[in-house]
C-alpha positions as a printed NumPy array, in Angstrom:
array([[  0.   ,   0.   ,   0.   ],
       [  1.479,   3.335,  -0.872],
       [ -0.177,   4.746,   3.055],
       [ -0.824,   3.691,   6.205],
       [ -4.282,   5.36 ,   5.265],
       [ -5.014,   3.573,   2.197],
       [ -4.184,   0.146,   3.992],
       [ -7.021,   1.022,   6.847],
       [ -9.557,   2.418,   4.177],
       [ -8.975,  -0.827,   2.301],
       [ -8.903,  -3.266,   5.732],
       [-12.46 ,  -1.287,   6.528],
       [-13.756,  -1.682,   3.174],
       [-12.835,  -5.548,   2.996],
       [-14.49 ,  -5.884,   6.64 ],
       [-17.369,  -3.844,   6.563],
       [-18.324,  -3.713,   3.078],
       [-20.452,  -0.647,   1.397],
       [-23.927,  -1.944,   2.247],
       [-23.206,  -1.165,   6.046],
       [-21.622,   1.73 ,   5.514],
       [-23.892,   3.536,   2.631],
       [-27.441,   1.955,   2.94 ],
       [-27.972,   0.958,   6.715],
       [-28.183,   4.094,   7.262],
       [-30.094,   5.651,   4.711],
       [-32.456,   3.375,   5.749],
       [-32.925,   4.543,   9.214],
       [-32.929,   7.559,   8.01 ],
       [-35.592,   7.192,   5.746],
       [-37.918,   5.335,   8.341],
       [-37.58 ,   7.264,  11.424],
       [-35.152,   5.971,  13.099],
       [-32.941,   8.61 ,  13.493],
       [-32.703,   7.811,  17.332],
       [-30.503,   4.692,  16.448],
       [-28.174,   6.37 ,  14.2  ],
       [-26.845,   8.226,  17.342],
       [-25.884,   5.212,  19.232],
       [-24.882,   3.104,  15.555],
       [-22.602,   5.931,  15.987],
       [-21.163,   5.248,  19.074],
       [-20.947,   1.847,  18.525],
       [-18.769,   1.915,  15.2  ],
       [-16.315,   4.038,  16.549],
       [-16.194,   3.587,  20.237],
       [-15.941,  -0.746,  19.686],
       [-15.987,  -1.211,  15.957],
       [-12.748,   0.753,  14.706],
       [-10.562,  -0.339,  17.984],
       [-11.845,  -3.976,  17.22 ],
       [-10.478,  -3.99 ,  13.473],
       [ -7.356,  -1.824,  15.086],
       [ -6.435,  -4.709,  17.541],
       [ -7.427,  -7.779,  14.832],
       [ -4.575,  -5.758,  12.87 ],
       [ -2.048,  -5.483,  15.18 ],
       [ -2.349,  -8.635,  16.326],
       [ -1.879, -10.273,  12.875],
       [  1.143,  -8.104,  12.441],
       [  2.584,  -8.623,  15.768],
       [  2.214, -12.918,  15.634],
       [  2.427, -12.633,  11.346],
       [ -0.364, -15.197,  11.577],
       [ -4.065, -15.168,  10.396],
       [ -7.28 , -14.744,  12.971],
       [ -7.195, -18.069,  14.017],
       [ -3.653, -18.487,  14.512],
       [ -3.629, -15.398,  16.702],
       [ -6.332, -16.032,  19.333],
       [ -4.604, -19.304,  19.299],
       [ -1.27 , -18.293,  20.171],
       [ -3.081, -15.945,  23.011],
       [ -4.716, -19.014,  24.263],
       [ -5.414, -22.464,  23.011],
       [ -9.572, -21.685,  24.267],
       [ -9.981, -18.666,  22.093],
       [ -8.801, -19.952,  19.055],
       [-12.792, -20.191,  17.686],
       [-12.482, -15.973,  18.427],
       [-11.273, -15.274,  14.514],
       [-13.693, -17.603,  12.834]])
């Protein structure tokens, strides 16, 4: 990747895809449900964003896939990255 950037616009894009991003919440918005944007919100950036942060870093750190990761963390949690 030519940026840091471009390689967490392109992990988000691969993860989350457009249909989350883009129509989820026209939808609400088009419904009424305005009210649940606020804490969609929250959610995406206060657990969502340090989730796909730490799934990351962890692949980096142990150069292994999801799976391999939670594994080496412990042999219980290696279901985690399925």
């Amino acid at each position: 990747f030519s940026s840091r950037l471009a390689f967490y616009f392109s992990a988000v894009g691969s993860a989350v895809g457009f249909g989350n991003v883009w129509r989820f919440p026209s939808l609400v918005f088009e419904y009424g449900g305005g009210a649940f944007f606020i804490p969609y919100l929250f959610a995406l950036f206060l657990v969502g964003i340090p989730l796909l942060v730490l799934e990351i870093s962890l692949g980096q750190h142990f150069q292994l896939g999801d799976v391999g990761c939670f594994g080496k963390i412990h042999e219980r949690a290696r279901g985690v990255g399925l």
